[in-house]
PyMOL Python script that loads the backbone (N, CA, C, O; Angstrom):
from pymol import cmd

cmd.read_pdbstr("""\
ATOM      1  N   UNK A   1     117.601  96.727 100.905  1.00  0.00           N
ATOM      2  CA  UNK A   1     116.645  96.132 100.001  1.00  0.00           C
ATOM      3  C   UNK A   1     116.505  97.045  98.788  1.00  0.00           C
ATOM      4  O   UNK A   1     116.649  98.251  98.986  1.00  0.00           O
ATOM      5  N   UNK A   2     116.211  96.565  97.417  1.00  0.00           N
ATOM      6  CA  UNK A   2     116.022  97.578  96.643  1.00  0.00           C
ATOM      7  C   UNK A   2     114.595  97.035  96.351  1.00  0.00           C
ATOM      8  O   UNK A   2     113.832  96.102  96.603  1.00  0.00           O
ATOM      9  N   UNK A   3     114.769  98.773  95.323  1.00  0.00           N
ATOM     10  CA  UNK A   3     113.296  99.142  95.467  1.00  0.00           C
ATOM     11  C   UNK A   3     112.235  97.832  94.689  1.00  0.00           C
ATOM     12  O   UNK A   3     111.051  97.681  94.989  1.00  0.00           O
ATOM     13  N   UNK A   4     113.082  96.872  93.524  1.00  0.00           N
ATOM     14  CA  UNK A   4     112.583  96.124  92.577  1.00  0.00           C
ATOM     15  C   UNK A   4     112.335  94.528  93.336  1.00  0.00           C
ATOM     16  O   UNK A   4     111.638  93.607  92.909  1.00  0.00           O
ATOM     17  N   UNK A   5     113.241  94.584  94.711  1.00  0.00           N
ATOM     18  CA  UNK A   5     112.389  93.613  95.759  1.00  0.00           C
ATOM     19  C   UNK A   5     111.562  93.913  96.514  1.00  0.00           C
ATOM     20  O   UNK A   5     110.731  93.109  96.936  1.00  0.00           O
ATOM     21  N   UNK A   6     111.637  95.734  97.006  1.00  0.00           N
ATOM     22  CA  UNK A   6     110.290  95.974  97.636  1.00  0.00           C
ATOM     23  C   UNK A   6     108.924  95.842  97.364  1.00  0.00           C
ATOM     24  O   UNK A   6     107.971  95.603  98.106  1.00  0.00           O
ATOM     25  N   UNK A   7     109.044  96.131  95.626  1.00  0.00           N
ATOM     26  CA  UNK A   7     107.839  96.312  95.010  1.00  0.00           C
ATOM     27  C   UNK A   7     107.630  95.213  95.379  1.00  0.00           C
ATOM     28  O   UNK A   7     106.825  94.893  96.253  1.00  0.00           O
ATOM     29  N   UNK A   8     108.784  94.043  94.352  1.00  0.00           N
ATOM     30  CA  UNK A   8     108.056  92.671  94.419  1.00  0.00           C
ATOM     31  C   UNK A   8     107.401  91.767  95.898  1.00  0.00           C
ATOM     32  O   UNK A   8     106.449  90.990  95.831  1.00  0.00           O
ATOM     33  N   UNK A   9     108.158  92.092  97.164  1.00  0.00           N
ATOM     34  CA  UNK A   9     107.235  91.457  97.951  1.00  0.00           C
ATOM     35  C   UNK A   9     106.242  92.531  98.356  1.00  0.00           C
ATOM     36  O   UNK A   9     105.786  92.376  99.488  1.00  0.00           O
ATOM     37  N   UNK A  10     105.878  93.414  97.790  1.00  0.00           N
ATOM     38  CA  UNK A  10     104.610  93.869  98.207  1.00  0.00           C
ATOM     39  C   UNK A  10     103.530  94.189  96.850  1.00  0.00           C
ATOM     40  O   UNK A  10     102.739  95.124  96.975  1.00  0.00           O
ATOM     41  N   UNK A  11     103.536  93.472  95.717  1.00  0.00           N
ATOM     42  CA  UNK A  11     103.284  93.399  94.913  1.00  0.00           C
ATOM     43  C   UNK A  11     102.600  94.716  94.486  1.00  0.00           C
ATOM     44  O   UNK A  11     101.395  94.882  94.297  1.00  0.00           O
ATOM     45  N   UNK A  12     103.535  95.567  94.376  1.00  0.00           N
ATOM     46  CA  UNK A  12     103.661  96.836  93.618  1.00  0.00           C
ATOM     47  C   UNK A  12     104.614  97.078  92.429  1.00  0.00           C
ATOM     48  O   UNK A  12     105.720  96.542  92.491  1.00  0.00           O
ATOM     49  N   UNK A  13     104.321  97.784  91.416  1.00  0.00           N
ATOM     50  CA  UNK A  13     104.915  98.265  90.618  1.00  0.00           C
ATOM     51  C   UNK A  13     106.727  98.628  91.065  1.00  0.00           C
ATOM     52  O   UNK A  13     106.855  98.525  92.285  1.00  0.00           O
ATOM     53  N   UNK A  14     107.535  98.857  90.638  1.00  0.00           N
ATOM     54  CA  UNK A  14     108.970  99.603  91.034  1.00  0.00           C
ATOM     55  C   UNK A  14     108.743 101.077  90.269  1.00  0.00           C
ATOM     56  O   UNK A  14     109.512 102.022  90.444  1.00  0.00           O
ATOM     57  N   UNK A  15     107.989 101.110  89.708  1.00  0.00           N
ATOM     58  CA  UNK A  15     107.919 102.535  89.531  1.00  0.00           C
ATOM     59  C   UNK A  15     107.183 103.463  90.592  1.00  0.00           C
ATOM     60  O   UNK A  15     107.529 104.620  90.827  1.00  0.00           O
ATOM     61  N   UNK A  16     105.786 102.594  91.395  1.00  0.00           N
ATOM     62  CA  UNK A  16     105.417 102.925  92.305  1.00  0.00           C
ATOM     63  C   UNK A  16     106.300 103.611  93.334  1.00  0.00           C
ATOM     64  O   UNK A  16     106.514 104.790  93.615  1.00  0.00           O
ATOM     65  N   UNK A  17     106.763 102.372  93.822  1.00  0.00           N
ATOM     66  CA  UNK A  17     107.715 102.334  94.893  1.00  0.00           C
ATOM     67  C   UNK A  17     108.762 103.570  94.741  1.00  0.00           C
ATOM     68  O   UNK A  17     109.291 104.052  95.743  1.00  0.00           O
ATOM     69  N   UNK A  18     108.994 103.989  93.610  1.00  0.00           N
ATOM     70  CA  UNK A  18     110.016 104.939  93.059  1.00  0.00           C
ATOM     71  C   UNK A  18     109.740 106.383  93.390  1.00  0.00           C
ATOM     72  O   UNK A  18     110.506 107.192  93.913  1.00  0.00           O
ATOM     73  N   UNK A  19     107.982 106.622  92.817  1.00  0.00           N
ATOM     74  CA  UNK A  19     107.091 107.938  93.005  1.00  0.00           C
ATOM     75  C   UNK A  19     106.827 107.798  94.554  1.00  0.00           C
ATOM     76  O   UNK A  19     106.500 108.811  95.172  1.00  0.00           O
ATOM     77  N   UNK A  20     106.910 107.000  94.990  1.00  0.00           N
ATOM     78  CA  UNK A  20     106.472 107.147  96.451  1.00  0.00           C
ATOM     79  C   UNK A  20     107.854 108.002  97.344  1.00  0.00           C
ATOM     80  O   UNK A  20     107.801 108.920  98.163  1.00  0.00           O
ATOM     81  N   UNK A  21     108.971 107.293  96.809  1.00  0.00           N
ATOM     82  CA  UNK A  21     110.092 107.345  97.529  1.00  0.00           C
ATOM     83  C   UNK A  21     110.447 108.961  97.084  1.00  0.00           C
ATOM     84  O   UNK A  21     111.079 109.680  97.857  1.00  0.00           O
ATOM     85  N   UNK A  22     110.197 109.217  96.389  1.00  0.00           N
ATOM     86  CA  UNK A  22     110.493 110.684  95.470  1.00  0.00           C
ATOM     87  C   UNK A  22     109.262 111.434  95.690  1.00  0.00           C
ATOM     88  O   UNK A  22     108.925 112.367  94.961  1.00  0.00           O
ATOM     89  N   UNK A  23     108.543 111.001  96.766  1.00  0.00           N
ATOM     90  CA  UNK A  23     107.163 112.203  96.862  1.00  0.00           C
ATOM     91  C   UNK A  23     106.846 112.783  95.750  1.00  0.00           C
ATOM     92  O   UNK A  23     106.972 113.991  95.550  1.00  0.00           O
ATOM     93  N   UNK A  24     106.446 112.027  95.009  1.00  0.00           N
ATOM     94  CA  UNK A  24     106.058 112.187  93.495  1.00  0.00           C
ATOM     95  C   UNK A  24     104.444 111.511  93.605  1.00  0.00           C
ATOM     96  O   UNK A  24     103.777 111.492  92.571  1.00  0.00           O
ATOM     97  N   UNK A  25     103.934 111.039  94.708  1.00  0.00           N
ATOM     98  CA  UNK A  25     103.213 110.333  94.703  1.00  0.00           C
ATOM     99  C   UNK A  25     102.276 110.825  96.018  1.00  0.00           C
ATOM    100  O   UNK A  25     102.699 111.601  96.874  1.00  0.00           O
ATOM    101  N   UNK A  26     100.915 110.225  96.022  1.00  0.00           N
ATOM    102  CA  UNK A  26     100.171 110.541  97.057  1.00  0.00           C
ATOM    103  C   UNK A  26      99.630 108.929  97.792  1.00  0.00           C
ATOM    104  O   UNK A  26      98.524 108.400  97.898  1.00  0.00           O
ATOM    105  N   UNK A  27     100.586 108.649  98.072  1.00  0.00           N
ATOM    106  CA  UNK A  27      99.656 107.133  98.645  1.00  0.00           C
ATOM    107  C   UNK A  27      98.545 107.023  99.703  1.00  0.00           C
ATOM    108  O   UNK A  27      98.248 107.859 100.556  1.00  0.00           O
ATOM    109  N   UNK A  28      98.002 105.843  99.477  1.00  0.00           N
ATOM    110  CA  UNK A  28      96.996 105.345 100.732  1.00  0.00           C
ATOM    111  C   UNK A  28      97.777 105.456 101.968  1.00  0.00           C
ATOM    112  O   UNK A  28      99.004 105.496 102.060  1.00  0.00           O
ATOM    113  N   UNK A  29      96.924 105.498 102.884  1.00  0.00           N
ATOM    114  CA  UNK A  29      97.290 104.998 104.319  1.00  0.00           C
ATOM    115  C   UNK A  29      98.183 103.695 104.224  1.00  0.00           C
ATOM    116  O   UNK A  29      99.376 103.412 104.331  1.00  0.00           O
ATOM    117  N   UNK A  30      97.042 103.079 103.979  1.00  0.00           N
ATOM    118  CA  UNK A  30      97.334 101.990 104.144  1.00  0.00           C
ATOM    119  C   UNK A  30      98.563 101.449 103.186  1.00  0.00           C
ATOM    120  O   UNK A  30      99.440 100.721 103.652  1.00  0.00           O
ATOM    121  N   UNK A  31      98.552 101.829 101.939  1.00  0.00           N
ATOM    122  CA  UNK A  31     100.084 102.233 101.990  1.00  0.00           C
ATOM    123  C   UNK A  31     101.278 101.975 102.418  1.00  0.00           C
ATOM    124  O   UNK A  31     102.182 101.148 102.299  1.00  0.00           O
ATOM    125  N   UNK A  32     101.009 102.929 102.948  1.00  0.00           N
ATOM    126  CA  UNK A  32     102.326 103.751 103.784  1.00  0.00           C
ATOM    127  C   UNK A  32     102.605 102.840 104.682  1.00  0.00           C
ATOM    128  O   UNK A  32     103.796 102.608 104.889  1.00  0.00           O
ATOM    129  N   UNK A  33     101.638 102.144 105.391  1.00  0.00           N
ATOM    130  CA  UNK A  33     101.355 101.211 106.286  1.00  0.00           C
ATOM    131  C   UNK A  33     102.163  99.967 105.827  1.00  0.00           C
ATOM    132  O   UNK A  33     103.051  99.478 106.525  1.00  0.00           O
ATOM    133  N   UNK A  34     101.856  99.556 104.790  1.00  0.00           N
ATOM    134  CA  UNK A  34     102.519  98.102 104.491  1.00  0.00           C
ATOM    135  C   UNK A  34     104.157  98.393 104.295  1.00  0.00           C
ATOM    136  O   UNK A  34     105.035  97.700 104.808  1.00  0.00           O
ATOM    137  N   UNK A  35     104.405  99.668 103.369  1.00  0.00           N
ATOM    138  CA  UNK A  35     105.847 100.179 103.255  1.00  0.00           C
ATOM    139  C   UNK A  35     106.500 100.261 104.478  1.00  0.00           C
ATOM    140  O   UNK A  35     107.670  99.886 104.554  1.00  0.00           O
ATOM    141  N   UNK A  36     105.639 100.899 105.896  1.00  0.00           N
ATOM    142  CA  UNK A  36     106.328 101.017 106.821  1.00  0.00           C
ATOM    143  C   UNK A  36     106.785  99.425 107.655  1.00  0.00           C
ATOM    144  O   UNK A  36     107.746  99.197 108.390  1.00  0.00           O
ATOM    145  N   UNK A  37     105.572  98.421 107.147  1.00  0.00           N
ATOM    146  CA  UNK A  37     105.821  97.299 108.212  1.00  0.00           C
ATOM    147  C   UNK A  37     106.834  96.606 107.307  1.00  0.00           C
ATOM    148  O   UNK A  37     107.864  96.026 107.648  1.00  0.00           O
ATOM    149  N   UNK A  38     106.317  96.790 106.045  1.00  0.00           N
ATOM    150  CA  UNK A  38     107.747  96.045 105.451  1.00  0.00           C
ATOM    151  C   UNK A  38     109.814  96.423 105.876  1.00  0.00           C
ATOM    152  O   UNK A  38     110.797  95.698 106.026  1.00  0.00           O
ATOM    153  N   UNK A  39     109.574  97.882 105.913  1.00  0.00           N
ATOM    154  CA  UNK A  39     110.773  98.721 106.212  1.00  0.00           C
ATOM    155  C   UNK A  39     111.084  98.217 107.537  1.00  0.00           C
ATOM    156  O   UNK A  39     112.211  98.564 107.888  1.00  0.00           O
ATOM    157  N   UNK A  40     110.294  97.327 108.619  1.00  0.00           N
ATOM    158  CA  UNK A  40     110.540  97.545 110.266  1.00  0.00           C
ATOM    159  C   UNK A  40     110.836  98.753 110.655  1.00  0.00           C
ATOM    160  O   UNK A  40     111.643  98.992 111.553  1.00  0.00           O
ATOM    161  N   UNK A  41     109.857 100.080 109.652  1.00  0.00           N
ATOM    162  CA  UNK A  41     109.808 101.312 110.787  1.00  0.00           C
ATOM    163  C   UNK A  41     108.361 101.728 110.995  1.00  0.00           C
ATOM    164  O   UNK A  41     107.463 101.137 110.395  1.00  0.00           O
ATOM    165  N   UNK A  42     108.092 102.817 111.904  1.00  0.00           N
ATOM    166  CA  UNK A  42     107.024 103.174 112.251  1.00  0.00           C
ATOM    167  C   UNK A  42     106.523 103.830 111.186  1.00  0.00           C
ATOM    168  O   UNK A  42     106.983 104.109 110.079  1.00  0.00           O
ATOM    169  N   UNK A  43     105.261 104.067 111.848  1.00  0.00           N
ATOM    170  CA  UNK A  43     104.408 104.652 111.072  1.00  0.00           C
ATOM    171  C   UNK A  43     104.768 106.368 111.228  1.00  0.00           C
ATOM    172  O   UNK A  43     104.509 107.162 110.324  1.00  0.00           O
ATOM    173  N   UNK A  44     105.218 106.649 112.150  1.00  0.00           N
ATOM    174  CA  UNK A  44     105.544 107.912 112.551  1.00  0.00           C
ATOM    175  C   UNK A  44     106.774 108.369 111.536  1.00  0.00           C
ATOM    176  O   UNK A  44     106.784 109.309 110.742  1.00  0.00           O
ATOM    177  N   UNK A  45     107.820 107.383 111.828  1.00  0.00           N
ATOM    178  CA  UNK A  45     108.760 107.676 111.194  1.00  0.00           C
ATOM    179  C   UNK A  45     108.595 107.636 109.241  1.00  0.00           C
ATOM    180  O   UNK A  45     109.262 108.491 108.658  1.00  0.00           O
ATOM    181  N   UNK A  46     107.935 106.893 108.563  1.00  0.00           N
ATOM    182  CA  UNK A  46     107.455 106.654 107.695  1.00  0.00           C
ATOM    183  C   UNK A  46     106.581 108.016 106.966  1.00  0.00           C
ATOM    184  O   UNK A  46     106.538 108.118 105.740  1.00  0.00           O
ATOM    185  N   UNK A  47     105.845 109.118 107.963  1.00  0.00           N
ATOM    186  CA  UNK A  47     105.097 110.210 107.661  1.00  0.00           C
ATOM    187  C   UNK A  47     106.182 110.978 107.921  1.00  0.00           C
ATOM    188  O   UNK A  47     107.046 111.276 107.097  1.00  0.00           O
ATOM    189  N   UNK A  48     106.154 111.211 108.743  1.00  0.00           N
ATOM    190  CA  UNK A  48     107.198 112.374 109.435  1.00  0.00           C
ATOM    191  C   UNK A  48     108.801 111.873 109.729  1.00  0.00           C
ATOM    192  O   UNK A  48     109.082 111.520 110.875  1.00  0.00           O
ATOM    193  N   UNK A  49     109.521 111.858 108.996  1.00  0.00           N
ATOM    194  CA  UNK A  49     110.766 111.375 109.140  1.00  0.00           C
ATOM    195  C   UNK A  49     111.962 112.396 109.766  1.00  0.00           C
ATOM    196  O   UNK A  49     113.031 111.946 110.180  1.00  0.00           O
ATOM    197  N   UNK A  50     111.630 113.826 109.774  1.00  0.00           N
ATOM    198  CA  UNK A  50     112.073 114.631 110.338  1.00  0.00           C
ATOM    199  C   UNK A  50     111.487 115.308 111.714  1.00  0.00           C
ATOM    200  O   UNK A  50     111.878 116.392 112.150  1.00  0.00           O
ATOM    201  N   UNK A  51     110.673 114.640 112.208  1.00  0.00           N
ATOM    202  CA  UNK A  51     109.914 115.151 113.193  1.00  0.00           C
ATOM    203  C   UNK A  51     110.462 113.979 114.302  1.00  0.00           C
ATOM    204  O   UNK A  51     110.962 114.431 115.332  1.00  0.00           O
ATOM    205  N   UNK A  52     110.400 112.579 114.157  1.00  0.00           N
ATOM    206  CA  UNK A  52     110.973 111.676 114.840  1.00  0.00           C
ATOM    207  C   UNK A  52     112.646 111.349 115.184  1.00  0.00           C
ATOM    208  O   UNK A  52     113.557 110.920 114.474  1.00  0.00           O
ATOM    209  N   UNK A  53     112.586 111.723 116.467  1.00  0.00           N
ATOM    210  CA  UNK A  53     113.604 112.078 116.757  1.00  0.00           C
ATOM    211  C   UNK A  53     114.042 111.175 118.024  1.00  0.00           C
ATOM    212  O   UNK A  53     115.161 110.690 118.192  1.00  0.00           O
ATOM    213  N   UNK A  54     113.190 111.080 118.676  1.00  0.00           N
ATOM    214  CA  UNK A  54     112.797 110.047 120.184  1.00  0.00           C
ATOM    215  C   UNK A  54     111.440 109.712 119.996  1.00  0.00           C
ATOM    216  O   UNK A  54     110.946 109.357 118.925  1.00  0.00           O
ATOM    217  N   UNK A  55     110.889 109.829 121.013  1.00  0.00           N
ATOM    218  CA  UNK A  55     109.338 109.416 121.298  1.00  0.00           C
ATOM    219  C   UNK A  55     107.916 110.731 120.588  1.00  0.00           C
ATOM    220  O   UNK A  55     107.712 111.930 120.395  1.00  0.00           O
ATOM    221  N   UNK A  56     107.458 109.720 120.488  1.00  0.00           N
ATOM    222  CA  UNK A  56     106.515 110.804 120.068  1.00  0.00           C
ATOM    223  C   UNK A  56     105.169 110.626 120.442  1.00  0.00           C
ATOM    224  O   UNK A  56     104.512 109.629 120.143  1.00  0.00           O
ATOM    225  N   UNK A  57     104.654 111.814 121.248  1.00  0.00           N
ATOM    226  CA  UNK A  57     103.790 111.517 122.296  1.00  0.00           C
ATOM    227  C   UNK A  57     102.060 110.575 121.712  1.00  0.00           C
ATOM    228  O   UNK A  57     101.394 109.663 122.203  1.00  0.00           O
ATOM    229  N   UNK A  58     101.943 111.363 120.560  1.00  0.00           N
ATOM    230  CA  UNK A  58     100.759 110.500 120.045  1.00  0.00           C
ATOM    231  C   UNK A  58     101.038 110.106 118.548  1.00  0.00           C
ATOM    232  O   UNK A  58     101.588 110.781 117.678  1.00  0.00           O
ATOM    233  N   UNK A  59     100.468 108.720 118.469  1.00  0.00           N
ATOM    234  CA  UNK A  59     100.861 108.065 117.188  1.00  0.00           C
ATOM    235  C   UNK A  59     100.304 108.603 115.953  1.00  0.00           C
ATOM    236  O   UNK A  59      99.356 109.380 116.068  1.00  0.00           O
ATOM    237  N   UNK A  60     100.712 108.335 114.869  1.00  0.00           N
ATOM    238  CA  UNK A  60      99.911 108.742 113.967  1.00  0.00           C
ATOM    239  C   UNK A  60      98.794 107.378 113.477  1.00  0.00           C
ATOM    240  O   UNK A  60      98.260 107.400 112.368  1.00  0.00           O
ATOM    241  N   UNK A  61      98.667 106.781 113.997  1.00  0.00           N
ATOM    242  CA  UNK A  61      97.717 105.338 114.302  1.00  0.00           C
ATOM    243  C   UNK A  61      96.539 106.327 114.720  1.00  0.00           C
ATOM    244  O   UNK A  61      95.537 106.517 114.031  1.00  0.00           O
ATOM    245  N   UNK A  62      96.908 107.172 116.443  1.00  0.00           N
ATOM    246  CA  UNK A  62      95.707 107.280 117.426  1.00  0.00           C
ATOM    247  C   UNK A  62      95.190 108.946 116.474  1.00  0.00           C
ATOM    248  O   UNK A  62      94.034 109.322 116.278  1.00  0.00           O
ATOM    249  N   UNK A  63      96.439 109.630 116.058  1.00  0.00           N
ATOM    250  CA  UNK A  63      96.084 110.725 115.126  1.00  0.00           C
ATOM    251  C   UNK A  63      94.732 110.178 114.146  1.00  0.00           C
ATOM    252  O   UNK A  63      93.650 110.264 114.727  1.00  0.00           O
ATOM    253  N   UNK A  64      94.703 109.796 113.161  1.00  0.00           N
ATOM    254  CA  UNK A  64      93.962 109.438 111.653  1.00  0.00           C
ATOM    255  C   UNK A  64      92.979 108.494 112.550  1.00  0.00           C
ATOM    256  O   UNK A  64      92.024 108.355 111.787  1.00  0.00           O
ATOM    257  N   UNK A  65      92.661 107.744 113.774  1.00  0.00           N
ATOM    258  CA  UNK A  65      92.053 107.005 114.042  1.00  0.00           C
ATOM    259  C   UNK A  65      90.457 107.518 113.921  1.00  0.00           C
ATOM    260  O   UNK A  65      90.089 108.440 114.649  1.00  0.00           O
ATOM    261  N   UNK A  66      89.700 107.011 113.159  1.00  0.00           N
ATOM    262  CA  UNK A  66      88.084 107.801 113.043  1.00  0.00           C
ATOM    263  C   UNK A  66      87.999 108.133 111.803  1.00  0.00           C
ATOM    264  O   UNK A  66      86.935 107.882 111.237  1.00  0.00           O
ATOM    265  N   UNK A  67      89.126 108.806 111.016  1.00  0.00           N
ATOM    266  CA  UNK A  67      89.115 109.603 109.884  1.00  0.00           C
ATOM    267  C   UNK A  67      89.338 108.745 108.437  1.00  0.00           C
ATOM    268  O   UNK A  67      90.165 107.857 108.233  1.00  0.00           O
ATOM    269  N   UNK A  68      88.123 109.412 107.308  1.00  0.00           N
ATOM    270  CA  UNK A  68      88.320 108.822 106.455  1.00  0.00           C
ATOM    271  C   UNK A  68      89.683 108.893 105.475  1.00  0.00           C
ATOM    272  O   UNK A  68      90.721 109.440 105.848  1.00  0.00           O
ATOM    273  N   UNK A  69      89.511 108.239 104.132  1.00  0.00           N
ATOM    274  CA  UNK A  69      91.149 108.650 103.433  1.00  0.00           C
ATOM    275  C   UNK A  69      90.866 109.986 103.404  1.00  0.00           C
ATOM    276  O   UNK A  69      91.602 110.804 103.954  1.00  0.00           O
ATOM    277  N   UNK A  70      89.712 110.335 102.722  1.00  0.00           N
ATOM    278  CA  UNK A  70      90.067 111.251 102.224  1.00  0.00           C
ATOM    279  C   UNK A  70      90.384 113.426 103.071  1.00  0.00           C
ATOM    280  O   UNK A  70      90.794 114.509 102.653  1.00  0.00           O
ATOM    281  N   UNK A  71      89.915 112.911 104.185  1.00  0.00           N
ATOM    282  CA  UNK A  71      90.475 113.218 105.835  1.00  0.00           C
ATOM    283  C   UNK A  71      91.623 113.073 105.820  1.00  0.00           C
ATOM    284  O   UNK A  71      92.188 114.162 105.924  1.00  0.00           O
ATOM    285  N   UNK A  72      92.368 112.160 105.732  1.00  0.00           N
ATOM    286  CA  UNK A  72      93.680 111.968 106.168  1.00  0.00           C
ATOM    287  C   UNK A  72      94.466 112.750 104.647  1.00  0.00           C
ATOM    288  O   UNK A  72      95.378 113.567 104.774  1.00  0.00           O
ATOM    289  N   UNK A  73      94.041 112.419 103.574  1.00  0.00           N
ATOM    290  CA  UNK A  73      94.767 112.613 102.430  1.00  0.00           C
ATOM    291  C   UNK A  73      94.615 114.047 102.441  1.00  0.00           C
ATOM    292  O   UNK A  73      95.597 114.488 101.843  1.00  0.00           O
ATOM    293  N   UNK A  74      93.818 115.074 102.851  1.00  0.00           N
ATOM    294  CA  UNK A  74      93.701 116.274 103.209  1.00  0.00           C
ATOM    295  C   UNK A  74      95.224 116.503 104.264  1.00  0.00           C
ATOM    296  O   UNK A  74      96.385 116.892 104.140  1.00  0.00           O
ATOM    297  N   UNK A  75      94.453 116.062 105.140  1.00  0.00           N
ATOM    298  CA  UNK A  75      95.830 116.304 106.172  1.00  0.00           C
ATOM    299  C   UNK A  75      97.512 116.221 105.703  1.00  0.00           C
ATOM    300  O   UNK A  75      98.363 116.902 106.277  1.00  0.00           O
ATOM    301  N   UNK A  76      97.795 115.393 104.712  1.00  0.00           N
ATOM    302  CA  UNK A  76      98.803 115.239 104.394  1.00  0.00           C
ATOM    303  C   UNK A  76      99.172 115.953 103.380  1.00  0.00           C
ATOM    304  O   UNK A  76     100.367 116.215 103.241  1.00  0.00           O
ATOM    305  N   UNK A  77      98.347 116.348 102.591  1.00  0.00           N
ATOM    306  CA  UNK A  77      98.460 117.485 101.473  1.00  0.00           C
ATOM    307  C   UNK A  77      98.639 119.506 102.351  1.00  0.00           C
ATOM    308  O   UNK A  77      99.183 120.571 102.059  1.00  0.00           O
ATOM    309  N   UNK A  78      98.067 119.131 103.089  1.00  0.00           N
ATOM    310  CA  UNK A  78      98.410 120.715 104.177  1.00  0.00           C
ATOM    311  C   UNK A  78      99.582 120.233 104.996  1.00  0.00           C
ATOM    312  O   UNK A  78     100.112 121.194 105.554  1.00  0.00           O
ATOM    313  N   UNK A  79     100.161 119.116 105.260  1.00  0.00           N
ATOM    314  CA  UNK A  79     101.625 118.962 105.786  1.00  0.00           C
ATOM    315  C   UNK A  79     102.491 119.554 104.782  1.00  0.00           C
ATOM    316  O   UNK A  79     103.489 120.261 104.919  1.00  0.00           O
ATOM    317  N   UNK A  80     101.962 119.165 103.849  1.00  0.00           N
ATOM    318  CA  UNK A  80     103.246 119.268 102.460  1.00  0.00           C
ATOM    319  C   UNK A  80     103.174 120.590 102.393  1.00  0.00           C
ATOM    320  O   UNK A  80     104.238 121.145 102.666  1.00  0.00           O
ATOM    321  N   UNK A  81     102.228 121.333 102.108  1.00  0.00           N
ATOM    322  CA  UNK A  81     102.039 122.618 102.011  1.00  0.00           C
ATOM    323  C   UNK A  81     102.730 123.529 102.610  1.00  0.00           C
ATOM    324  O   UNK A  81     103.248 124.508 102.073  1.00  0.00           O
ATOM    325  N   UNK A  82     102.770 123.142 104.093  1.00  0.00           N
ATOM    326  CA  UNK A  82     103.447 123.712 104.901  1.00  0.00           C
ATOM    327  C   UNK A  82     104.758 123.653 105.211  1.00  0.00           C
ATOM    328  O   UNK A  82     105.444 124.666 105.350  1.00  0.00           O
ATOM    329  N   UNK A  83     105.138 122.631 105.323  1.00  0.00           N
ATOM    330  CA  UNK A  83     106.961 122.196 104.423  1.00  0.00           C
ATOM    331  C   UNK A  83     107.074 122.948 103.890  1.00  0.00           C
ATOM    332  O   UNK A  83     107.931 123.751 104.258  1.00  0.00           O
ATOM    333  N   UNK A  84     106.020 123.341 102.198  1.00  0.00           N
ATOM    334  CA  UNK A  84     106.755 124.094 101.470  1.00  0.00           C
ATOM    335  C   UNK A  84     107.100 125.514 102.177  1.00  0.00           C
ATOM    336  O   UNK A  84     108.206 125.981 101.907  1.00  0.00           O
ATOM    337  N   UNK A  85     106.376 126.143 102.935  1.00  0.00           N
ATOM    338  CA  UNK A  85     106.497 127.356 103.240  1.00  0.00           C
ATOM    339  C   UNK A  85     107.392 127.480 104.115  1.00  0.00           C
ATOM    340  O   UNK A  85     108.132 128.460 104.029  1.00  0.00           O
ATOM    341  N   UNK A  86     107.594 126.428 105.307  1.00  0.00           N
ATOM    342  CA  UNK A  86     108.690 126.800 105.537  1.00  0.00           C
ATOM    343  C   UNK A  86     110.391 126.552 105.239  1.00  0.00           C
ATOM    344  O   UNK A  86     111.343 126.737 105.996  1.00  0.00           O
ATOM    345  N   UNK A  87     110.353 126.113 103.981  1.00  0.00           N
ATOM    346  CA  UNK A  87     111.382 126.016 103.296  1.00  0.00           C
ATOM    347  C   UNK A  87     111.527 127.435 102.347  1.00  0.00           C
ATOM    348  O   UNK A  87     112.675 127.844 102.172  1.00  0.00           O
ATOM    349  N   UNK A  88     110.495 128.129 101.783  1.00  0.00           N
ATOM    350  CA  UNK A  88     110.610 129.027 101.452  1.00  0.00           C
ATOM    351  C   UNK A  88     110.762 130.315 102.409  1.00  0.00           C
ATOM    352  O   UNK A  88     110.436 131.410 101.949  1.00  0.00           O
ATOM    353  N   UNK A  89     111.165 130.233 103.500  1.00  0.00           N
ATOM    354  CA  UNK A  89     111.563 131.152 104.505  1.00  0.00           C
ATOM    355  C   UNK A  89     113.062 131.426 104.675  1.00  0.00           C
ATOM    356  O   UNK A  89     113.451 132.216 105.535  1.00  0.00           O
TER     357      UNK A  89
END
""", "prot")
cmd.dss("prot")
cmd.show_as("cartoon", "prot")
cmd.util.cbc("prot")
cmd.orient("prot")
């Protein structure tokens, strides 16, 4: 699929879709959510694409479950963070 039909059936921008794909971007949950159901992948795989490998014992559904965005948008900004560092190792 390209990105200028993704946008369009999810009525987003293609530039969106572009900054998202290029972690240029900080999206919603929910988001990520529609990108992932549109893609037919998880939500797991969709956050963590290098971490999913087989099964993964708790979802990131039952993870963020309770928590507001801006809870979660924390959380994902100290993922990144931490990527960076250990790439700088």
């Amino acid at each position: 699929m390209t990105q200028k039909a993704l946008a369009e059936r999810l009525h987003m921008s293609v530039r969106t879709i572009i900054e998202i794909e290029k972690c240029k971007s900080n999206p919603k949950f929910e988001t990520v959510a529609l990108l992932a159901k549109e893609l037919n992948i998880s939500l797991d795989a969709a956050i963590f694409p290098d971490m999913v490998t087989g099964t993964v014992s708790k979802t990131v559904i039952d993870f963020f479950a309770g928590k507001s965005e801006a809870e979660i948008q924390k959380y994902i900004a100290l993922c990144k963070q931490a990527e960076t560092f250990q790439k700088d190792k």
